[in-house]
C-alpha positions, -999 to +999 in steps of 0.1 A: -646+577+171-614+562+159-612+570+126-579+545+120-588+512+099-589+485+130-588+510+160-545+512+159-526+542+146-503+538+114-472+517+124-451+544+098-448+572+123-435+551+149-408+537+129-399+572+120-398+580+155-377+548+162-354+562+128-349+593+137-344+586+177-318+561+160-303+588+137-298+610+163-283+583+187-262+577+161-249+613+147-239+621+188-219+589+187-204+602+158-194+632+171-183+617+201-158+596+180-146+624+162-135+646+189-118+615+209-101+610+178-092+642+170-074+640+208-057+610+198-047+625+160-026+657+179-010+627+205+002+608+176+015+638+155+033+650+186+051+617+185+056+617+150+071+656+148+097+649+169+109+619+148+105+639+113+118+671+124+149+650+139+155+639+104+149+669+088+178+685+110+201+652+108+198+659+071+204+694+070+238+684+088+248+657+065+241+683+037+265+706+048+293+687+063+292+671+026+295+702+017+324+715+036+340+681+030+342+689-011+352+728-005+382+715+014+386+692-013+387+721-037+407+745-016+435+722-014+436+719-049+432+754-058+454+762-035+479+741-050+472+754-086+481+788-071+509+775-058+527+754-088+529+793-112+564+805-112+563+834-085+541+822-065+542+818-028+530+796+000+510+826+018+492+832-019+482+795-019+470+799+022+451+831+011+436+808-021+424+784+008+411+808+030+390+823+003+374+793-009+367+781+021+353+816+032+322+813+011+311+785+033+316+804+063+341+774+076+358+784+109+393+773+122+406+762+092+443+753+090+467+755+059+498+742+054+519+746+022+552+716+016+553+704+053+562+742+065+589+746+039+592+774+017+580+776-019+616+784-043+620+786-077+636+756-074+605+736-059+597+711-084+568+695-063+547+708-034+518+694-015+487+719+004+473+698+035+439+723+043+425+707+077+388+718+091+380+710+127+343+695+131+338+711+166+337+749+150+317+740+121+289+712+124+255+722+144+250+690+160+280+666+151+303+678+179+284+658+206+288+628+186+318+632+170+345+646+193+375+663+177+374+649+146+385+668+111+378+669+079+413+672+057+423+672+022+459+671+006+465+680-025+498+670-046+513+687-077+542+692-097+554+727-102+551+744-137+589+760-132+613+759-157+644+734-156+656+745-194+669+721-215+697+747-225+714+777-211+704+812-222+740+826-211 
């Protein structure tokens, strides 16, 4: 009646019962992992987004203070260079200023040409003191900062002509 060699069924199918029982057991484990760690992956990058996108925007402020910092460094010496021709005035070398420092967008900016004193034809050396206020042009700075500014004074000597002898 039994027709299996010593009256017992082939161990082999029940250890591929007992395999696949254990596969199974283990793929839902598995799954079970994954989706707690997914939950734990989206905790940690919500931690970790705040810290990189803080970065991210303290450098895009360093970046551009830097760079207002060198274009008043450049407006005060091209404002100066404007300045030092023969003919030229102290409102052309405040205008020079201005321009440059227009391209940045830079708000509140202050120019002053000799201390306030006129430009002659007998100024033989002047001085452009270009000041930018933090407050009106940094994103984030201001609330660490206070009223601090970023200034720039440039010094030449004029390019007008003594003469070394008299044309009368």
């Amino acid at each position: 009646m039994n027709n299996f060699p010593g009256g017992h069924p082939p161990r082999r199918q029940n250890r591929q019962n007992r395999q696949n029982r254990q596969r199974h057991r283990a793929v839902t484990e598995r799954r079970a992992t994954q989706a707690a760690r997914r939950g734990v992956s989206v905790i940690e990058f919500a931690i970790v987004a705040n810290v990189l996108f803080l970065s991210v925007f303290i450098c895009i402020e360093f970046a551009r203070l830097n760079m207002i910092r060198n274009m008043v460094q450049d407006a005060a010496y091209f404002a100066a260079r404007t300045a030092m021709v023969p003919g030229a005035t102290e409102q052309d070398a405040i205008a020079e200023a201005e321009r440059i420092l227009g391209i940045l967008n830079t708000q509140g900016v202050e120019v002053e040409v000799n201390g306030g004193a006129a430009v002659t034809d007998d100024t033989q050396e002047l001085s452009v003191r270009v000041t930018v206020p933090l407050s009106e042009n940094a994103l984030f700075m201001p609330a660490f900062t206070g009223n601090k500014e970023i200034e720039a004074i440039a010094r030449m000597k004029t390019e007008r002509y003594d003469g070394f002898f008299s044309l009368n």
